[in-house]
N, C-alpha and C positions, 0 to 999 in steps of 0.2 A: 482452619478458620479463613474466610475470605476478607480478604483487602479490601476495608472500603476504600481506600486511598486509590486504590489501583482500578476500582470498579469501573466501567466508562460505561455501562448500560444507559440509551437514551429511556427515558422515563415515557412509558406507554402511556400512563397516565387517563386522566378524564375527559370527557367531563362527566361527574360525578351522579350518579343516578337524583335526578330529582327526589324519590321517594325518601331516599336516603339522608337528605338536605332539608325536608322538609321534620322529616322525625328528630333531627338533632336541632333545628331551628325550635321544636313545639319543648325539649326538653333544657335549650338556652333559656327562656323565657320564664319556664316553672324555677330553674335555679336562680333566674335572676330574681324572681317574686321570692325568694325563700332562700337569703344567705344565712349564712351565720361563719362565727368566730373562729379563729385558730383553736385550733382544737376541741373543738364542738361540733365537728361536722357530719354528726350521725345521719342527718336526713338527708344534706346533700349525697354522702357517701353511698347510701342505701339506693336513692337515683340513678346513681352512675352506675353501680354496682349493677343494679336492675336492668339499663340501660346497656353493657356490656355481655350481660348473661344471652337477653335478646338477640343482640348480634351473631350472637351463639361461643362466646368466649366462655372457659370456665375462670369462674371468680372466686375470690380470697379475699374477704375484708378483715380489720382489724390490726392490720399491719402498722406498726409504729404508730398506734394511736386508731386515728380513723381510717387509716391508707386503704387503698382498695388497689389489687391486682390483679390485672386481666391477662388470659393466657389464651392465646391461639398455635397450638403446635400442629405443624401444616408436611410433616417429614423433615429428613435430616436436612440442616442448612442452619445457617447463621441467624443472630438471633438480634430483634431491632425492639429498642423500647421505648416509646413514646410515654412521655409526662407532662402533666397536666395538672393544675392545683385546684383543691376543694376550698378553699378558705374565702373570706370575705373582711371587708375592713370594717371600724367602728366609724362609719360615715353615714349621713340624713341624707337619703337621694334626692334630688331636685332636677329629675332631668322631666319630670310631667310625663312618663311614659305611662302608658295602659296597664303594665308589669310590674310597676314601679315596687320598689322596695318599702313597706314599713315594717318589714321586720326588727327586732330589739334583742337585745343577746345582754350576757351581763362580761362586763369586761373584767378586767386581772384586778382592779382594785375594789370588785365587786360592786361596782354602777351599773345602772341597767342605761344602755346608749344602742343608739340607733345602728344598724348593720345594713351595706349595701356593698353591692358587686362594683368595686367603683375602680378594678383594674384589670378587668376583664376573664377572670377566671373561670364566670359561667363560659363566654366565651370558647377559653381553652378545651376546659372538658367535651362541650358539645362536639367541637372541632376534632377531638379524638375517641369520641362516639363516631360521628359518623366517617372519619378513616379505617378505624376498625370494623364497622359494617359493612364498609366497599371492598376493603382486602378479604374480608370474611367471605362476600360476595365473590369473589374472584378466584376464591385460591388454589384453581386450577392451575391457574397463569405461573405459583412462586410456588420457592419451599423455604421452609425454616420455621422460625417460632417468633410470633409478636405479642409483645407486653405491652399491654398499657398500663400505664401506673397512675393514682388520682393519686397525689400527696397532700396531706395535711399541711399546714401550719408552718406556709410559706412565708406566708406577712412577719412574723415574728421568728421567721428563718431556724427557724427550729424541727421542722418536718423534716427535710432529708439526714439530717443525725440522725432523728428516731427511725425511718425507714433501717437507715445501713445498722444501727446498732441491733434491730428487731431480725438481723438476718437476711433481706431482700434479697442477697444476692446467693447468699448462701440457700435459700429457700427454693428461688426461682430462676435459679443462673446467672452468669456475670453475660451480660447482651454483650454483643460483637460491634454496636453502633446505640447511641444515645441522641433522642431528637427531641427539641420542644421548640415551640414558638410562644412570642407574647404579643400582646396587644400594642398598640401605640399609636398616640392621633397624629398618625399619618394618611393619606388617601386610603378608604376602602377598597381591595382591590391591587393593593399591591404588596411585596413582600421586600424588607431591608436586610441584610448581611453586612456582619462585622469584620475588619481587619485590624485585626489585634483587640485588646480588652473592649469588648464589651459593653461588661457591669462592671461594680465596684467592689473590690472586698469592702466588707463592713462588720462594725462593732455596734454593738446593742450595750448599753450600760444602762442599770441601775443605783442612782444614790442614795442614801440614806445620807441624810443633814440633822444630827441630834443638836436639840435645844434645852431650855431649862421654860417650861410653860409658866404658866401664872394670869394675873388678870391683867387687861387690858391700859388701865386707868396706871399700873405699875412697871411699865417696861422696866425701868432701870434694878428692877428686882429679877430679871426674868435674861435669859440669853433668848433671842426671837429668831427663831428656824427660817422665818419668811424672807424677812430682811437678808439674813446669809443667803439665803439660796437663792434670790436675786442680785445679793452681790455678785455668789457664782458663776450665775448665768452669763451676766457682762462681763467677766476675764474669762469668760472661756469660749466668748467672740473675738475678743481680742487674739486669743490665742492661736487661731488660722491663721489671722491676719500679723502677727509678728514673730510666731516660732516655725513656722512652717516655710519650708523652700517656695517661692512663687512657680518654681518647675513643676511643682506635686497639685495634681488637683484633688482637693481634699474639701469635704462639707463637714463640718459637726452643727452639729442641731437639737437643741432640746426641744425634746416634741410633749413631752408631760412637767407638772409642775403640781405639786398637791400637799398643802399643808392644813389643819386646821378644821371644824365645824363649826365654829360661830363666830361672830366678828367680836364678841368682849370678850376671846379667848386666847392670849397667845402661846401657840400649840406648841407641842414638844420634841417633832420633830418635822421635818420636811423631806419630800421625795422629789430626786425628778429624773426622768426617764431620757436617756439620749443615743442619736448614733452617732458614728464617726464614722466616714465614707471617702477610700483613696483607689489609686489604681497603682498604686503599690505597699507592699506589705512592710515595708520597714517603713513608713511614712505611717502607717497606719500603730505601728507599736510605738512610734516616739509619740505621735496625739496622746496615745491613751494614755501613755506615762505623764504625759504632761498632765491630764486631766487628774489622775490621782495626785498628781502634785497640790493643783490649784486646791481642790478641796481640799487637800488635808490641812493646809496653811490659811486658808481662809478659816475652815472649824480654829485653829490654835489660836489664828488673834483676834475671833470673837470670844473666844472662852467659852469654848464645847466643852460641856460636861463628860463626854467620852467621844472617841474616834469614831469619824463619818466611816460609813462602809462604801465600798468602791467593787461591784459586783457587774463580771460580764457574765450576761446571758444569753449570750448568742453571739456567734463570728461564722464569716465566711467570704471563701476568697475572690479574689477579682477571677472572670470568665473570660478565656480567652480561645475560642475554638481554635482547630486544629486547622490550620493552613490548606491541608491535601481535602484535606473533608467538606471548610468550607466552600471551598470553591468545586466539587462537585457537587454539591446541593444548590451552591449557587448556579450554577448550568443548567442542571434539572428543571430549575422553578422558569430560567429564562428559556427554555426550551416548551414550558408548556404556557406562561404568562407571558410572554414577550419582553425582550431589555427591558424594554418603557417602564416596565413595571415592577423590576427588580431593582430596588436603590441599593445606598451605603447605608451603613450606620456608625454614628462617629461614636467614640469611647462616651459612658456614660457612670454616673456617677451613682446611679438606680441598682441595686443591690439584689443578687437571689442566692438561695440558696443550692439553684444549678450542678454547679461545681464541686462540691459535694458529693454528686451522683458519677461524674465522670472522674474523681480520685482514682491515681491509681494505672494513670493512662488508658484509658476507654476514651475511642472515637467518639466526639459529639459535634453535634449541627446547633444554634440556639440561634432564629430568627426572630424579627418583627416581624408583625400582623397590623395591617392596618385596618382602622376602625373609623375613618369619618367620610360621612356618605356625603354625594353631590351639594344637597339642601343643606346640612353643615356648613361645608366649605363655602357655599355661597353667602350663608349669611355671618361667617367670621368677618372682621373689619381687619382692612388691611389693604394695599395697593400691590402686594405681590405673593409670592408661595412662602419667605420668608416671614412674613407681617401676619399672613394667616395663623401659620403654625404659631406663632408666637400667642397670640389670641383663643386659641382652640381649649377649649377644657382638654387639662392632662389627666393621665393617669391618679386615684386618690383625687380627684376633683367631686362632687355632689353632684354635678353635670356632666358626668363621663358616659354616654351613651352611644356604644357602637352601633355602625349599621350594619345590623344583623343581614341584610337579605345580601349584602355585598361583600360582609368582613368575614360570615362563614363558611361561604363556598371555598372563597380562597385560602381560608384557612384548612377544611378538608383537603384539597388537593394541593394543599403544598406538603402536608402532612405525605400524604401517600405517595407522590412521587418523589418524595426523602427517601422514601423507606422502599420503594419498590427497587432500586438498584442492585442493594445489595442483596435482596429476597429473590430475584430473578432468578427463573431457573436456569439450570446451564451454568 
């Protein structure tokens, strides 16, 4: 096995065939007119799939759901895997693009709601479509074997479980190096690395808030689910802010809240959907004790007719790439990008399910990708780089629109000379 740690190959690198840029820019744009949901991503998938086979990869779809896996075995040598996600968020795009999304997906509680690319995943994929096209193109130059992998069912951090449980690695090898990049409005054109975490471990909870329904005109006959689970809500803002160490950067956040069908009904029970976001793991297990705290004691002195349920559906841990690794990836990109253009990136509280994939100690790289182009940046308000960024649609924003002709070039070639180090031959 070769050391990526030890690898010092300058990265021969691009620039990147036009033609190549252009086929992954016409297949950005189809994905971006046509998202859909965690774990829906048949068409997407079938795209990439499509779009991989072309390059001349042999493909495997179906993996852990929709997953799609590309395979380029190029003679003996180490083995690099590139990931990328298929999924898309339940968001109404507003960015007025020509592409634009109205696609509609039905979500987990069975609403039919609007679906857009609103974190850059079309993005991602294209960006490892056309990496795989150019090494594909090349690979006289390397040896080894490259995977690309589409994964499912990021958003709800549920895709890389199903991958490793459906066998990925047992199927297709354990890779010798692990790379992805994301999005992030930052300048189009540049690329950021982390020192030390990353992302965030994070918790996904489901509650269930039983009640006692009845008519409207009768509260005081009725225990009201609604009313709890906006009591809820507010002790469990509180609860950052007075159980939690102010050393711990931690978010909880209820992002669903759903009780009821008609307003002279009061319903029976209430749901609501939350995460919990730290950058450490024992911070992350006292929140969530806390949170099953609160709820159960909140249910007992309403007078819950039976116990709230308190269900994780999803965890995963904080990212923290590997010191020797990051910093020759980080070389690589400044050797072909210039300093100028390779930032930091400070610890963040944005959650993937990454980590997961490098269990186990597997070598990984996870970069920023920047997505906002000149005429953006200009028309954000602000008097400096700081005030900009501040104003910028983020990531999950309705107005999140990369600039493709700038964020996926360098997206391709930061991809390929990641990966060209350790593929080198010799």
């Amino acid at each position: 096995m070769t050391s990526v740690a030890a690898s010092t190959a300058r990265p021969t690198g691009p620039p990147v065939d036009r033609e190549i840029v252009a086929a992954a820019a016409r297949l950005y744009r189809d994905l971006h007119a046509h998202p859909e949901l965690s774990g829906a991503e048949e068409r997407t998938a079938a795209r990439f799939a499509a779009a991989l086979r072309g390059a001349g990869l042999q493909v495997t779809t179906g993996v852990g759901g929709h997953g799609v896996v590309g395979v380029l075995r190029n003679g003996a040598g180490p083995s690099v895997l590139i990931r990328a996600e298929l999924d898309a968020l339940p968001v109404a795009e507003e960015t007025g693009l020509p592409y634009a999304s109205t696609a509609t997906g039905v979500g987990t509680d069975g609403r039919t709601v609007p679906v857009m690319h609103a974190c850059g995943h079309d993005l991602h994929l294209a960006a490892a479509v056309g990496a795989a096209a150019h090494l594909a193109r090349e690979r006289d130059s390397w040896r080894g074997t490259l995977l690309i992998l589409g994964q499912p069912a990021e958003e709800t951090l549920q895709g890389a479980a199903a991958l490793l449980a459906d066998g990925l690695y047992e199927r297709f090898g354990r890779p010798d190096l692990l790379l992805a990049q994301h999005a992030a409005p930052l300048p189009a054109g540049m690329v950021a690395h982390g020192a030390g975490a990353m992302t965030a471990g994070c918790v996904t909870v489901d509650v269930t808030v039983p009640g006692r329904g009845g008519h409207a005109a009768t509260p005081h006959l009725c225990v009201d689910p609604v009313v709890l689970a906006a009591n809820i809500v507010v002790q469990l803002q509180a609860l950052v802010a007075r159980q939690v160490n102010p050393a711990d950067q931690v978010a909880l956040t209820v992002g669903t809240l759903r009780a009821g069908h008609h307003a002279g009904v009061i319903a029976d029970e209430a749901a609501l959907g939350l995460t919990i976001r730290a950058l450490r793991e024992q911070a992350l297990d006292r929140v969530l004790d806390s949170v099953t705290r609160i709820v159960r004691a909140a249910c007992e002195a309403a007078g819950s007719p039976r116990e709230p349920t308190v269900r994780v559906v999803s965890r995963t841990p904080t990212y923290a790439g590997d010191p020797a690794v990051t910093a020759r990836v980080r070389d690589a990109h400044a050797g072909v990008f210039g300093s100028e253009r390779v930032g930091w990136w400070p610890p963040s509280l944005a959650a993937e399910d990454f980590p997961l994939l490098a269990a186990g100690g597997i070598p990984s790289s996870y970069w920023m990708l920047g997505t906002v182009g000149p005429r953006q940046w200009r028309r954000a308000p602000g008097a400096n780089a700081a005030e900009k960024l501040g104003n910028l649609p983020t990531n999950h924003s309705p107005a999140f629109a990369p600039s493709v002709e700038l964020a996926l070039p360098t997206g391709v070639t930061a991809l390929v000379v990641a990966a060209r180090p350790l593929l080198a031959t010799g």
